[in-house]
N, C-alpha and C positions, 0 to 999 in steps of 0.2 A: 504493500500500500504506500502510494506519496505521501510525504509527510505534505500537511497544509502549512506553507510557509506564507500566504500573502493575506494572513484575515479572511481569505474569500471559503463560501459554504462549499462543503465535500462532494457536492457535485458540478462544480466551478470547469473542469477537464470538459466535462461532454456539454456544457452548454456555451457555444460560441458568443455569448456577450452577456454583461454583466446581468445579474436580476433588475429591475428597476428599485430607484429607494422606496417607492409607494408600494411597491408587494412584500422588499423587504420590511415596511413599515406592517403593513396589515398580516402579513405572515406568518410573523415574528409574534410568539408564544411565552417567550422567556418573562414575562412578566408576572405571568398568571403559575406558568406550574415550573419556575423555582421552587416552588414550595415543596416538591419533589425531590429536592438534592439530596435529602437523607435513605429514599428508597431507590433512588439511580444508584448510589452509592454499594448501598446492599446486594440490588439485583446484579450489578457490574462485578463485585467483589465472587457471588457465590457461580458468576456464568465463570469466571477466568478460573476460578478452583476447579468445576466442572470440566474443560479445559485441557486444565493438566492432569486430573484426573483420569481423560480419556485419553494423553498422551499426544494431544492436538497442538497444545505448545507447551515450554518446558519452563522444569523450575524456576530457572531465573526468569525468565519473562513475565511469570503468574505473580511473583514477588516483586518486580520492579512497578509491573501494574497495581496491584495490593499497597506499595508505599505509596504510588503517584495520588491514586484512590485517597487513601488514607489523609495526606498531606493538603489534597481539596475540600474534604471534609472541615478541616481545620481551619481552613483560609477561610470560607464560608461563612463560619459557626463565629469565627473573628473579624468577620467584615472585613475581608480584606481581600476577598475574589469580587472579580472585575467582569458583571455579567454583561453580556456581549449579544446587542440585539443581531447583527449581522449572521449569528450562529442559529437563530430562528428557537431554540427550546434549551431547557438544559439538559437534556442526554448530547447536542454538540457543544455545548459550553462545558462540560463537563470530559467530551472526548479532546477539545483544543485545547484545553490548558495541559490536558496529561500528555499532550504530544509535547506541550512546552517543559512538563517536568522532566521527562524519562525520554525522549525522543521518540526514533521509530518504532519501537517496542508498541508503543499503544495502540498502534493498528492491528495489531492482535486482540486488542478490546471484543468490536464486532465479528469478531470470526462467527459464526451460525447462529447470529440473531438481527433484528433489523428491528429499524425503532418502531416497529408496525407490535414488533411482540412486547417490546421495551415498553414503550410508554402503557400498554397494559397492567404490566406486570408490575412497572411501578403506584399507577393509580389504585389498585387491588390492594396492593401494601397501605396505601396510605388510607385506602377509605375501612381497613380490616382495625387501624388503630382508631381512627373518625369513629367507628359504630360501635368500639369498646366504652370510649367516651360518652357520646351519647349516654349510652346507657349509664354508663357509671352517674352521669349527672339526673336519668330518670329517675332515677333509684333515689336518689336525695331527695326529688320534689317529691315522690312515694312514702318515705321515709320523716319529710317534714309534714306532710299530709294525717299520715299516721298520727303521729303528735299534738295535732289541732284536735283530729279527730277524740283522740282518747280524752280528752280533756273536756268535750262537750256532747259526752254520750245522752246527758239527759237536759241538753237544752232543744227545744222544744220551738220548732219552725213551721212555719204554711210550707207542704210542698207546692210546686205550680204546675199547672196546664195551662197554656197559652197567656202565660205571665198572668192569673187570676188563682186566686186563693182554692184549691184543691183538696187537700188531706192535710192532717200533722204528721210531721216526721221528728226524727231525730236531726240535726245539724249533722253530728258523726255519721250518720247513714250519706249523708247527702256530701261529703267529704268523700268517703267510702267508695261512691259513684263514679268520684275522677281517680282514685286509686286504680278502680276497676279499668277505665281507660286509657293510664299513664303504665300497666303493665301490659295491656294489652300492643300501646305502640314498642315497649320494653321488647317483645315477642316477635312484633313482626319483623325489628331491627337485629334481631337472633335467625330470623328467620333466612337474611338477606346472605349470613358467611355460607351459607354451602354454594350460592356463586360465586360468592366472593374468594371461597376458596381453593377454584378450581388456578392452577398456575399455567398464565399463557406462554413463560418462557419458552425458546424453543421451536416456537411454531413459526419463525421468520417473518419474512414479507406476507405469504399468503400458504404455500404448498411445503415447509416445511424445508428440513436442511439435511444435502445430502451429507456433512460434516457427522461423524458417528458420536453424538451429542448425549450425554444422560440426562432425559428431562424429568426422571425419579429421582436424582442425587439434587436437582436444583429444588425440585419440588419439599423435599423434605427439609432441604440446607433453607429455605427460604417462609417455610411454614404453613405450607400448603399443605389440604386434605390428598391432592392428587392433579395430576396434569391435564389440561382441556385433551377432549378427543378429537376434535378437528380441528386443521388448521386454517384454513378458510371462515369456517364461524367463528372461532375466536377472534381473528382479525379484525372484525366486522363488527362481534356481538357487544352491544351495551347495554340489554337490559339489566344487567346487576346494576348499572349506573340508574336504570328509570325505577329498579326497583326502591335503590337509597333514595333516590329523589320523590318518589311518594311516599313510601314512611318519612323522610322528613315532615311531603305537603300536610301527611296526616298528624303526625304530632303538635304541627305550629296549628293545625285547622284544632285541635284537642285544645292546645295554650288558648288561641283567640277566644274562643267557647268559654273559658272560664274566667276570661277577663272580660269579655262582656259583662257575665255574672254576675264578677266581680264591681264591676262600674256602676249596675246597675243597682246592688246592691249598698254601693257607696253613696249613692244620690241622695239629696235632701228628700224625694218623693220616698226611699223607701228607708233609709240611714237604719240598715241590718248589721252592717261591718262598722268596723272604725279599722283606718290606716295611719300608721306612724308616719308624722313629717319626714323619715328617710327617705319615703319610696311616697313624694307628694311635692308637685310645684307650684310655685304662684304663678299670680295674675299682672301683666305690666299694666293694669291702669283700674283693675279694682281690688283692693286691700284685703279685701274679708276672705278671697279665695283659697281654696285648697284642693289642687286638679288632681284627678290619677292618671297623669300623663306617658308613666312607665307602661299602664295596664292599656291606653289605646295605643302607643309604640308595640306592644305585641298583641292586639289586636291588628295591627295595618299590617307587621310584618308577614302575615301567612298568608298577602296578594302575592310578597314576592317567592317565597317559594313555589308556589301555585304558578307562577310564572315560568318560572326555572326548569320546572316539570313540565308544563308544555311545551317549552322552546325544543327540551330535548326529543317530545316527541314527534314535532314538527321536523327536527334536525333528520329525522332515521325514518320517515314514515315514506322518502321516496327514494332510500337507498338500496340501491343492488347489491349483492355483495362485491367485495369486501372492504378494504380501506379507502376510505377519501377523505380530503381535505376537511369538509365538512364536524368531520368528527371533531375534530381539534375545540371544539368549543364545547364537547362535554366536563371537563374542569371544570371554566367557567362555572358553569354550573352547579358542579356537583362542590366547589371551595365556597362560592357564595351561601348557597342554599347551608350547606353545613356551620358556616360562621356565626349566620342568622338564626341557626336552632338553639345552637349551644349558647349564644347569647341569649336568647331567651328562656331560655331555660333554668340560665346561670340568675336572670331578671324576676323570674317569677317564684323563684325558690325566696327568694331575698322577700319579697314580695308577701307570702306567705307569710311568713318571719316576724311581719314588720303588721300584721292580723288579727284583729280581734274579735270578736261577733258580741253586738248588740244584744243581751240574751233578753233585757226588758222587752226592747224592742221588737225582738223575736217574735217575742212570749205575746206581746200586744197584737201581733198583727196577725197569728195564729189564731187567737179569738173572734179574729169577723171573718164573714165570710161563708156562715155558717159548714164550716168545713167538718164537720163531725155529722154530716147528713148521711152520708155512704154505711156509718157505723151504726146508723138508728137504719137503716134499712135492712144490713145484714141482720142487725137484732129481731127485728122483724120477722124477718126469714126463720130464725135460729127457735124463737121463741113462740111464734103465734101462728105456725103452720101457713104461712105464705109462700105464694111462688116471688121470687126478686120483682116482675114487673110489678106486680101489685104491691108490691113494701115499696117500692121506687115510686109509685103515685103518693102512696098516703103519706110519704117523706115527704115530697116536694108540697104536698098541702097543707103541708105542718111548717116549712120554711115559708112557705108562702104566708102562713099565718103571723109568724116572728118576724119575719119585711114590713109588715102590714101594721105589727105593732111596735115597731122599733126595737126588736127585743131583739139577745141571743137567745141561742137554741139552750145552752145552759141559765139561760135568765127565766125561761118558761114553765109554770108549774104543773104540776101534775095533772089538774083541771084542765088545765089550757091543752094540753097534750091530749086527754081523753074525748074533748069536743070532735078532735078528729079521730081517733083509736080509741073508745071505750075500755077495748079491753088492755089498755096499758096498766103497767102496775109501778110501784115506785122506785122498784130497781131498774127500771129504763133509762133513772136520771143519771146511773153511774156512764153512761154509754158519750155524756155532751162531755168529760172528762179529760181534756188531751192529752195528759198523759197513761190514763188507761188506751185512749186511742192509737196511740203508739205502740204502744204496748203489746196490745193483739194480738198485732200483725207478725206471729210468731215462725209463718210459713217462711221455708228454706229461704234468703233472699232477701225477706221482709226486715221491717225499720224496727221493732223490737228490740227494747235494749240486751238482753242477753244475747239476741243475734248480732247485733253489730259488738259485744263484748269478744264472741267465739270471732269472729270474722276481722277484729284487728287482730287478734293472738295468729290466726290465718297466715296471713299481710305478711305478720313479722316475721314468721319462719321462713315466707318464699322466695324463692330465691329468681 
Protein backbone atom coordinates (compact mmCIF):
# COMPACT_ATOMS: atom_id res chain seq x y z
CA UNK A 1 0.00 0.00 0.00
CA UNK A 2 1.35 3.87 -0.64
CA UNK A 3 1.87 5.58 2.03
CA UNK A 4 -0.47 8.91 1.83
CA UNK A 5 2.17 11.46 1.85
CA UNK A 6 0.07 14.71 0.41
CA UNK A 7 -3.06 15.09 3.06
CA UNK A 8 -5.05 13.81 0.16
CA UNK A 9 -8.02 10.80 0.80
CA UNK A 10 -6.83 7.07 0.16
CA UNK A 11 -8.46 7.20 -2.82
CA UNK A 12 -6.69 10.25 -4.29
CA UNK A 13 -4.44 7.56 -7.03
CA UNK A 14 -7.60 6.49 -9.01
CA UNK A 15 -9.51 9.66 -9.11
CA UNK A 16 -7.83 12.13 -11.64
CA UNK A 17 -8.68 15.42 -9.83
CA UNK A 18 -9.10 16.60 -6.67
CA UNK A 19 -12.75 16.18 -4.73
CA UNK A 20 -14.31 19.49 -4.70
CA UNK A 21 -14.09 21.55 -1.11
CA UNK A 22 -18.04 21.50 -1.15
CA UNK A 23 -18.28 17.50 -1.11
CA UNK A 24 -15.26 17.45 0.96
CA UNK A 25 -17.35 19.84 3.14
CA UNK A 26 -20.68 17.86 3.09
CA UNK A 27 -18.96 14.41 3.03
CA UNK A 28 -16.82 14.85 5.72
CA UNK A 29 -18.36 12.90 8.94
CA UNK A 30 -15.59 13.43 11.32
CA UNK A 31 -17.54 15.69 13.27
CA UNK A 32 -20.26 13.80 14.22
CA UNK A 33 -18.74 10.06 14.83
CA UNK A 34 -15.31 11.04 16.47
CA UNK A 35 -17.01 10.06 19.13
CA UNK A 36 -16.13 6.68 17.92
CA UNK A 37 -12.38 6.86 18.47
CA UNK A 38 -12.53 4.79 21.46
CA UNK A 39 -14.33 1.78 19.53
CA UNK A 40 -12.19 2.24 16.11
CA UNK A 41 -9.57 1.88 18.55
CA UNK A 42 -10.62 -1.41 19.83
CA UNK A 43 -12.09 -2.92 16.77
CA UNK A 44 -8.59 -1.98 14.97
CA UNK A 45 -6.46 -3.32 17.94
CA UNK A 46 -8.59 -6.87 18.06
CA UNK A 47 -8.63 -7.16 13.63
CA UNK A 48 -4.48 -6.67 13.62
CA UNK A 49 -4.35 -9.58 16.70
CA UNK A 50 -6.64 -11.60 14.48
CA UNK A 51 -4.14 -10.91 11.84
CA UNK A 52 -1.27 -12.31 13.22
CA UNK A 53 -3.20 -14.64 14.63
CA UNK A 54 -3.98 -16.17 11.32
CA UNK A 55 -0.21 -15.43 10.25
CA UNK A 56 -1.45 -12.63 7.79
CA UNK A 57 1.04 -10.30 9.16
CA UNK A 58 3.70 -10.63 11.68
CA UNK A 59 4.61 -9.97 15.11
CA UNK A 60 6.21 -6.87 14.78
CA UNK A 61 3.87 -5.28 12.48
CA UNK A 62 0.75 -6.29 14.98
CA UNK A 63 2.97 -4.42 17.76
CA UNK A 64 4.15 -1.52 15.90
CA UNK A 65 0.23 -1.10 14.98
CA UNK A 66 -0.90 -1.81 18.64
CA UNK A 67 1.65 1.10 19.87
CA UNK A 68 0.63 3.55 16.96
CA UNK A 69 -3.05 2.42 18.02
CA UNK A 70 -2.37 2.98 21.51
CA UNK A 71 -0.37 6.36 21.25
CA UNK A 72 -3.70 7.85 19.33
CA UNK A 73 -5.73 6.99 21.95
CA UNK A 74 -3.67 9.05 24.13
CA UNK A 75 -3.39 12.10 21.96
CA UNK A 76 -7.03 12.02 21.66
CA UNK A 77 -8.05 11.58 25.31
CA UNK A 78 -5.28 14.73 25.76
CA UNK A 79 -6.59 16.90 23.05
CA UNK A 80 -3.83 16.87 21.32
CA UNK A 81 -4.82 15.00 17.89
CA UNK A 82 -5.56 17.09 15.18
CA UNK A 83 -8.96 15.98 13.48
CA UNK A 84 -8.76 16.34 9.94
CA UNK A 85 -11.82 17.08 7.82
CA UNK A 86 -10.07 16.37 4.56
CA UNK A 87 -9.84 12.41 5.83
CA UNK A 88 -13.90 12.52 5.62
CA UNK A 89 -14.49 10.03 9.28
CA UNK A 90 -12.38 8.82 11.96
CA UNK A 91 -11.48 5.27 10.82
CA UNK A 92 -9.06 7.65 8.05
CA UNK A 93 -8.11 10.20 10.70
CA UNK A 94 -7.25 7.56 12.65
CA UNK A 95 -5.56 5.37 9.61
CA UNK A 96 -3.34 8.80 8.71
CA UNK A 97 -1.92 9.70 11.70
CA UNK A 98 -0.78 5.90 12.36
CA UNK A 99 0.96 6.07 8.80
CA UNK A 100 2.41 9.32 10.41
CA UNK A 101 3.57 7.36 13.75
CA UNK A 102 4.90 3.97 12.48
CA UNK A 103 5.19 4.46 8.71
CA UNK A 104 4.36 1.89 6.17
CA UNK A 105 3.48 -0.72 8.44
CA UNK A 106 -0.03 0.79 8.97
CA UNK A 107 -1.36 -0.21 5.62
CA UNK A 108 -1.56 -3.40 7.06
CA UNK A 109 -4.25 -1.94 9.32
CA UNK A 110 -7.09 -2.63 6.57
CA UNK A 111 -5.95 -5.95 5.24
CA UNK A 112 -9.68 -7.93 5.05
CA UNK A 113 -11.91 -5.40 6.21
CA UNK A 114 -13.33 -2.04 4.65
CA UNK A 115 -14.90 0.71 6.53
CA UNK A 116 -18.34 -0.78 5.17
CA UNK A 117 -17.63 -3.45 8.13
CA UNK A 118 -15.74 -0.97 10.36
CA UNK A 119 -17.97 1.61 10.85
CA UNK A 120 -20.59 -1.07 11.91
CA UNK A 121 -18.80 -2.67 14.16
CA UNK A 122 -17.80 0.32 15.72
CA UNK A 123 -21.34 1.93 16.08
CA UNK A 124 -22.50 -1.62 17.68
CA UNK A 125 -19.69 -1.17 20.28
CA UNK A 126 -20.65 2.05 21.13
CA UNK A 127 -24.43 1.86 21.09
CA UNK A 128 -23.91 -1.92 23.29
CA UNK A 129 -22.37 0.79 26.08
CA UNK A 130 -25.27 3.73 25.16
CA UNK A 131 -28.10 1.00 26.14
CA UNK A 132 -26.16 -0.28 29.24
CA UNK A 133 -26.41 3.33 30.37
CA UNK A 134 -29.67 3.85 29.45
CA UNK A 135 -30.74 1.43 31.52
CA UNK A 136 -28.41 1.97 34.29
CA UNK A 137 -30.15 5.45 34.59
CA UNK A 138 -33.86 3.75 34.01
CA UNK A 139 -33.27 1.86 36.90
CA UNK A 140 -32.67 5.01 39.03
CA UNK A 141 -35.95 6.92 37.83
CA UNK A 142 -37.50 3.01 38.80
CA UNK A 143 -35.68 3.20 41.97
CA UNK A 144 -36.58 6.88 42.87
CA UNK A 145 -40.10 6.18 41.98
CA UNK A 146 -40.12 3.32 44.28
CA UNK A 147 -39.24 5.77 47.13
CA UNK A 148 -42.10 8.24 46.58
CA UNK A 149 -44.14 5.59 46.18
CA UNK A 150 -43.52 3.67 49.49
CA UNK A 151 -43.82 6.63 51.29
CA UNK A 152 -47.45 7.59 50.09
CA UNK A 153 -49.16 4.01 50.06
CA UNK A 154 -52.14 5.60 51.99
CA UNK A 155 -52.42 9.00 50.43
CA UNK A 156 -55.59 8.87 48.86
CA UNK A 157 -56.13 10.50 45.19
CA UNK A 158 -59.01 10.90 42.31
CA UNK A 159 -57.90 8.55 39.74
CA UNK A 160 -58.92 10.08 36.19
CA UNK A 161 -60.69 9.27 32.87
CA UNK A 162 -60.50 11.94 30.47
CA UNK A 163 -58.81 14.25 33.07
CA UNK A 164 -62.56 14.04 35.28
CA UNK A 165 -62.79 12.65 38.64
CA UNK A 166 -63.03 8.72 38.39
CA UNK A 167 -62.29 6.22 41.26
CA UNK A 168 -59.92 6.78 44.41
CA UNK A 169 -56.70 5.38 44.32
CA UNK A 170 -53.66 5.06 46.18
CA UNK A 171 -50.84 7.83 44.87
CA UNK A 172 -48.34 4.67 45.37
CA UNK A 173 -50.55 2.68 42.99
CA UNK A 174 -50.51 5.47 40.48
CA UNK A 175 -46.53 5.94 40.81
CA UNK A 176 -46.42 2.04 40.41
CA UNK A 177 -48.04 2.79 36.97
CA UNK A 178 -44.89 4.50 35.46
CA UNK A 179 -42.80 1.87 37.35
CA UNK A 180 -44.62 -0.44 35.36
CA UNK A 181 -43.79 1.53 32.19
CA UNK A 182 -40.18 2.65 32.98
CA UNK A 183 -39.39 -1.29 33.01
CA UNK A 184 -41.13 -2.07 30.50
CA UNK A 185 -38.93 0.40 28.08
CA UNK A 186 -35.86 -1.09 30.60
CA UNK A 187 -36.99 -4.46 28.43
CA UNK A 188 -37.31 -3.45 25.25
CA UNK A 189 -33.61 -1.69 25.44
CA UNK A 190 -32.45 -5.50 26.63
CA UNK A 191 -34.23 -6.41 24.07
CA UNK A 192 -32.20 -4.53 21.28
CA UNK A 193 -28.39 -6.58 22.36
CA UNK A 194 -29.15 -9.74 20.50
CA UNK A 195 -28.70 -7.40 17.31
CA UNK A 196 -26.71 -5.41 18.70
CA UNK A 197 -24.64 -8.37 19.36
CA UNK A 198 -24.21 -9.88 16.33
CA UNK A 199 -20.25 -8.65 15.13
CA UNK A 200 -20.11 -7.21 11.54
CA UNK A 201 -16.27 -7.47 11.57
CA UNK A 202 -15.03 -9.22 8.64
CA UNK A 203 -17.60 -9.07 6.36
CA UNK A 204 -15.65 -6.35 4.19
CA UNK A 205 -17.18 -4.19 1.59
CA UNK A 206 -20.01 -6.31 0.77
CA UNK A 207 -19.02 -10.21 -0.31
CA UNK A 208 -16.77 -10.91 2.32
CA UNK A 209 -12.67 -11.50 2.27
CA UNK A 210 -10.87 -13.93 0.45
CA UNK A 211 -7.96 -13.12 3.35
CA UNK A 212 -8.34 -16.40 5.76
CA UNK A 213 -9.79 -14.12 8.51
CA UNK A 214 -11.09 -15.54 12.04
CA UNK A 215 -14.29 -13.64 12.40
CA UNK A 216 -14.94 -16.15 15.90
CA UNK A 217 -11.55 -14.90 17.55
CA UNK A 218 -12.69 -11.06 16.77
CA UNK A 219 -16.10 -11.91 17.76
CA UNK A 220 -15.33 -13.08 21.04
CA UNK A 221 -11.97 -10.65 21.50
CA UNK A 222 -14.54 -7.85 20.97
CA UNK A 223 -17.66 -9.07 22.99
CA UNK A 224 -19.93 -10.35 20.60
CA UNK A 225 -22.73 -13.09 21.07
CA UNK A 226 -21.50 -14.36 17.46
CA UNK A 227 -20.80 -13.14 13.82
CA UNK A 228 -23.41 -11.66 11.22
CA UNK A 229 -24.29 -14.57 8.78
CA UNK A 230 -24.30 -12.40 5.75
CA UNK A 231 -22.21 -10.23 4.24
CA UNK A 232 -24.31 -8.29 2.12
CA UNK A 233 -27.01 -7.76 4.97
CA UNK A 234 -24.94 -6.72 7.32
CA UNK A 235 -23.53 -4.06 5.14
CA UNK A 236 -26.61 -2.72 4.54
CA UNK A 237 -28.73 -3.67 7.79
CA UNK A 238 -29.77 -0.83 10.22
CA UNK A 239 -32.47 -1.95 11.91
CA UNK A 240 -30.78 -2.52 15.24
CA UNK A 241 -30.18 1.32 14.77
CA UNK A 242 -34.35 1.83 14.06
CA UNK A 243 -34.66 -0.56 16.70
CA UNK A 244 -32.54 1.96 19.55
CA UNK A 245 -34.13 4.78 17.81
CA UNK A 246 -37.62 3.70 18.81
CA UNK A 247 -37.02 2.44 22.29
CA UNK A 248 -35.57 5.76 22.73
CA UNK A 249 -38.82 7.43 20.72
CA UNK A 250 -40.80 5.27 23.29
CA UNK A 251 -39.06 6.07 26.42
CA UNK A 252 -38.95 10.06 25.91
CA UNK A 253 -42.82 9.59 24.60
CA UNK A 254 -43.14 7.56 28.53
CA UNK A 255 -40.92 10.91 30.13
CA UNK A 256 -43.35 13.59 28.03
CA UNK A 257 -46.41 11.53 29.43
CA UNK A 258 -45.43 12.05 32.96
CA UNK A 259 -44.54 15.57 32.68
CA UNK A 260 -47.43 16.41 31.30
CA UNK A 261 -48.80 14.88 34.43
CA UNK A 262 -46.77 16.24 36.20
CA UNK A 263 -47.45 20.15 34.80
CA UNK A 264 -50.77 19.55 35.17
CA UNK A 265 -50.62 18.48 38.38
CA UNK A 266 -48.58 21.46 39.35
CA UNK A 267 -51.02 24.20 38.13
CA UNK A 268 -52.91 26.53 40.31
CA UNK A 269 -56.36 24.70 38.61
CA UNK A 270 -55.32 21.46 40.40
CA UNK A 271 -52.00 22.30 42.84
CA UNK A 272 -51.74 18.19 43.72
CA UNK A 273 -47.79 18.35 43.79
CA UNK A 274 -45.43 20.97 45.16
CA UNK A 275 -41.98 21.38 43.30
CA UNK A 276 -38.65 22.48 44.90
CA UNK A 277 -37.35 25.88 43.58
CA UNK A 278 -34.31 23.52 42.19
CA UNK A 279 -36.15 22.18 39.24
CA UNK A 280 -38.54 25.71 38.85
CA UNK A 281 -37.92 29.15 36.95
CA UNK A 282 -39.16 32.52 36.96
CA UNK A 283 -40.97 34.95 35.11
CA UNK A 284 -38.98 38.05 33.21
CA UNK A 285 -41.64 40.41 33.93
CA UNK A 286 -44.13 38.91 36.44
CA UNK A 287 -42.64 38.40 40.13
CA UNK A 288 -45.11 35.89 41.79
CA UNK A 289 -44.19 33.08 39.19
CA UNK A 290 -42.84 29.63 39.45
CA UNK A 291 -42.74 27.66 36.00
CA UNK A 292 -41.99 23.88 35.59
CA UNK A 293 -39.96 24.70 32.73
CA UNK A 294 -37.53 21.42 33.13
CA UNK A 295 -40.97 19.39 32.97
CA UNK A 296 -42.17 21.20 29.34
CA UNK A 297 -38.01 20.92 28.05
CA UNK A 298 -38.95 17.09 28.36
CA UNK A 299 -42.14 17.30 27.38
CA UNK A 300 -40.87 19.14 23.76
CA UNK A 301 -37.88 16.87 23.66
CA UNK A 302 -39.72 13.48 22.55
CA UNK A 303 -40.65 15.65 18.87
CA UNK A 304 -37.08 15.39 18.45
CA UNK A 305 -36.53 11.97 18.99
CA UNK A 306 -39.61 11.01 17.15
CA UNK A 307 -38.00 12.97 14.45
CA UNK A 308 -34.77 11.10 14.58
CA UNK A 309 -36.66 7.82 14.04
CA UNK A 310 -38.39 8.80 11.14
CA UNK A 311 -35.51 10.40 9.25
CA UNK A 312 -33.91 7.03 9.68
CA UNK A 313 -36.60 5.51 8.38
CA UNK A 314 -37.04 7.75 5.41
CA UNK A 315 -33.08 7.37 5.07
CA UNK A 316 -33.43 3.13 4.30
CA UNK A 317 -37.07 2.91 3.02
CA UNK A 318 -35.73 3.39 -0.72
CA UNK A 319 -32.46 1.47 -0.30
CA UNK A 320 -31.28 -1.59 -2.34
CA UNK A 321 -28.92 -3.37 -0.90
CA UNK A 322 -26.11 -2.66 0.37
CA UNK A 323 -23.88 0.26 1.30
CA UNK A 324 -24.59 3.82 0.28
CA UNK A 325 -23.72 7.06 1.17
CA UNK A 326 -26.86 7.80 2.54
CA UNK A 327 -26.30 5.74 5.45
CA UNK A 328 -23.80 7.81 6.89
CA UNK A 329 -26.31 9.83 8.67
CA UNK A 330 -27.41 7.04 10.97
CA UNK A 331 -25.19 8.40 13.85
CA UNK A 332 -26.56 11.57 13.59
CA UNK A 333 -29.12 10.11 14.67
CA UNK A 334 -28.63 7.55 16.76
CA UNK A 335 -25.77 10.23 19.05
CA UNK A 336 -28.57 12.91 19.04
CA UNK A 337 -31.56 10.84 19.89
CA UNK A 338 -29.27 9.19 22.78
CA UNK A 339 -27.92 12.41 24.21
CA UNK A 340 -31.54 13.70 24.58
CA UNK A 341 -32.60 10.57 26.42
CA UNK A 342 -30.09 10.27 28.85
CA UNK A 343 -30.51 13.97 29.49
CA UNK A 344 -33.79 13.56 30.23
CA UNK A 345 -33.63 11.06 32.14
CA UNK A 346 -30.76 12.37 34.17
CA UNK A 347 -33.67 15.76 34.24
CA UNK A 348 -36.42 13.85 35.54
CA UNK A 349 -34.80 11.66 38.16
CA UNK A 350 -33.78 15.12 39.68
CA UNK A 351 -37.18 16.01 39.10
CA UNK A 352 -38.80 13.51 41.12
CA UNK A 353 -36.20 14.22 43.97
CA UNK A 354 -37.12 17.65 44.04
CA UNK A 355 -41.54 16.20 44.61
CA UNK A 356 -43.85 16.24 46.93
CA UNK A 357 -47.78 15.47 46.73
CA UNK A 358 -50.31 17.70 48.10
CA UNK A 359 -51.92 14.91 50.36
CA UNK A 360 -54.70 17.63 51.74
CA UNK A 361 -55.12 18.55 48.43
CA UNK A 362 -55.22 15.15 47.22
CA UNK A 363 -57.44 14.19 49.81
CA UNK A 364 -59.92 17.28 48.92
CA UNK A 365 -60.27 16.76 45.42
CA UNK A 366 -60.97 12.99 45.97
CA UNK A 367 -64.09 13.87 47.66
CA UNK A 368 -66.02 15.43 44.76
CA UNK A 369 -66.94 14.18 42.10
CA UNK A 370 -68.83 11.70 43.43
CA UNK A 371 -66.34 9.01 42.71
CA UNK A 372 -67.29 6.26 45.08
CA UNK A 373 -70.54 5.66 42.75
CA UNK A 374 -68.98 2.52 40.88
CA UNK A 375 -68.60 1.05 44.64
CA UNK A 376 -72.37 1.75 45.71
CA UNK A 377 -73.03 -0.15 42.53
CA UNK A 378 -70.82 -3.03 42.92
CA UNK A 379 -72.55 -3.04 46.56
CA UNK A 380 -75.57 -3.20 44.81
CA UNK A 381 -74.73 -6.13 42.94
CA UNK A 382 -73.00 -7.82 45.88
CA UNK A 383 -75.65 -7.39 48.35
CA UNK A 384 -79.31 -6.87 46.91
CA UNK A 385 -79.28 -9.48 44.05
CA UNK A 386 -78.96 -7.00 41.10
CA UNK A 387 -77.62 -7.45 37.63
CA UNK A 388 -74.77 -4.39 37.35
CA UNK A 389 -77.15 -2.52 34.79
CA UNK A 390 -79.73 -2.18 37.09
CA UNK A 391 -77.36 -1.16 40.24
CA UNK A 392 -75.65 1.24 37.57
CA UNK A 393 -79.32 3.03 37.07
CA UNK A 394 -80.30 3.30 40.78
CA UNK A 395 -76.53 4.63 41.37
CA UNK A 396 -76.68 7.25 38.92
CA UNK A 397 -80.23 8.23 40.53
CA UNK A 398 -78.84 8.41 43.75
CA UNK A 399 -75.96 10.85 42.23
CA UNK A 400 -78.33 12.51 40.57
CA UNK A 401 -80.04 13.02 43.77
CA UNK A 402 -76.66 14.42 45.62
CA UNK A 403 -76.15 17.01 42.40
CA UNK A 404 -79.49 18.08 42.98
CA UNK A 405 -78.81 18.77 46.48
CA UNK A 406 -75.54 19.94 46.69
CA UNK A 407 -74.52 17.12 48.61
CA UNK A 408 -71.64 14.29 48.61
CA UNK A 409 -72.51 10.91 48.37
CA UNK A 410 -70.96 10.42 51.97
CA UNK A 411 -72.99 13.66 53.18
CA UNK A 412 -76.39 11.61 52.29
CA UNK A 413 -78.39 9.99 54.82
CA UNK A 414 -79.70 6.90 55.13
CA UNK A 415 -83.26 8.34 54.31
CA UNK A 416 -82.10 10.13 51.58
CA UNK A 417 -80.55 6.91 50.09
CA UNK A 418 -83.72 4.78 50.64
CA UNK A 419 -86.06 7.34 48.65
CA UNK A 420 -84.20 5.73 45.86
CA UNK A 421 -83.38 1.94 47.27
CA UNK A 422 -85.73 1.16 50.04
CA UNK A 423 -84.12 -1.80 50.76
CA UNK A 424 -80.62 -0.08 51.76
CA UNK A 425 -79.49 -0.79 55.16
CA UNK A 426 -76.85 1.34 57.15
CA UNK A 427 -73.82 -0.52 56.21
CA UNK A 428 -74.16 0.80 52.79
CA UNK A 429 -72.72 4.07 54.23
CA UNK A 430 -69.38 2.24 54.89
CA UNK A 431 -69.03 1.88 51.00
CA UNK A 432 -68.82 6.41 50.31
CA UNK A 433 -65.55 5.79 52.43
CA UNK A 434 -62.40 6.28 50.37
CA UNK A 435 -60.26 4.63 51.98
CA UNK A 436 -62.34 1.57 52.34
CA UNK A 437 -62.76 2.32 48.45
CA UNK A 438 -59.22 1.63 47.98
CA UNK A 439 -59.05 -0.65 49.77
CA UNK A 440 -61.38 -3.38 48.00
CA UNK A 441 -59.90 -3.33 45.09
CA UNK A 442 -57.88 -6.34 46.40
CA UNK A 443 -57.96 -8.04 42.72
CA UNK A 444 -54.28 -9.12 41.32
CA UNK A 445 -53.22 -5.59 39.98
CA UNK A 446 -55.64 -3.58 41.84
CA UNK A 447 -54.85 -0.11 44.20
CA UNK A 448 -55.20 -1.96 47.41
CA UNK A 449 -52.98 -1.18 49.96
CA UNK A 450 -51.42 -4.51 50.62
CA UNK A 451 -51.34 -4.93 46.91
CA UNK A 452 -49.28 -2.04 46.19
CA UNK A 453 -47.33 -3.15 49.63
CA UNK A 454 -46.41 -6.87 47.86
CA UNK A 455 -45.95 -5.02 44.44
CA UNK A 456 -43.01 -2.58 45.79
CA UNK A 457 -41.22 -5.59 47.66
CA UNK A 458 -41.85 -6.98 43.67
CA UNK A 459 -40.17 -3.72 42.18
CA UNK A 460 -37.25 -4.19 44.51
CA UNK A 461 -36.02 -7.59 43.97
CA UNK A 462 -36.36 -7.09 39.96
CA UNK A 463 -33.83 -6.92 38.24
Amino acid sequence: MTKNKNNQAIWSTRLKTNTSSLFQRVGSSIDIDKKLYKEDIIGSIAHVEMLFKQKIISFKIKNKIIYGLNKIKKEILSKKFEFNTSFEDIHMNIEKRLFQIIGEEAGYIHTGRSRNDQVITDLKLWMKSATENIIFLIDKIIKTTLNIAEKNIKTIMPGFTHLKNAQPISFAHYLLAYVEIFYRDKKRFRNNFENLNENPLGVAALAGTSFNIDRNYTTKKLGFEKPTNNSIDTVSDRDFALEFLFSVSTCSMHISRIAEELIIWNSNGFNLINLSDKVLTGSSIMPQKKNPDLLEFLRGKSGVSYGNLFSMFTVLKGLPLSYFKDLQDDKEFIFKSNDNLVNSLKILDEILKNLTPNKKKMLQLANSGYITATDLADYLVKNHSMSFRKAYLKTAAIVNYAEKTKKNLDQLTLIELQKVEPKLTDDVLKVFNLYNSVDSKKTYGGTSFSNIKKMITKYKKQK
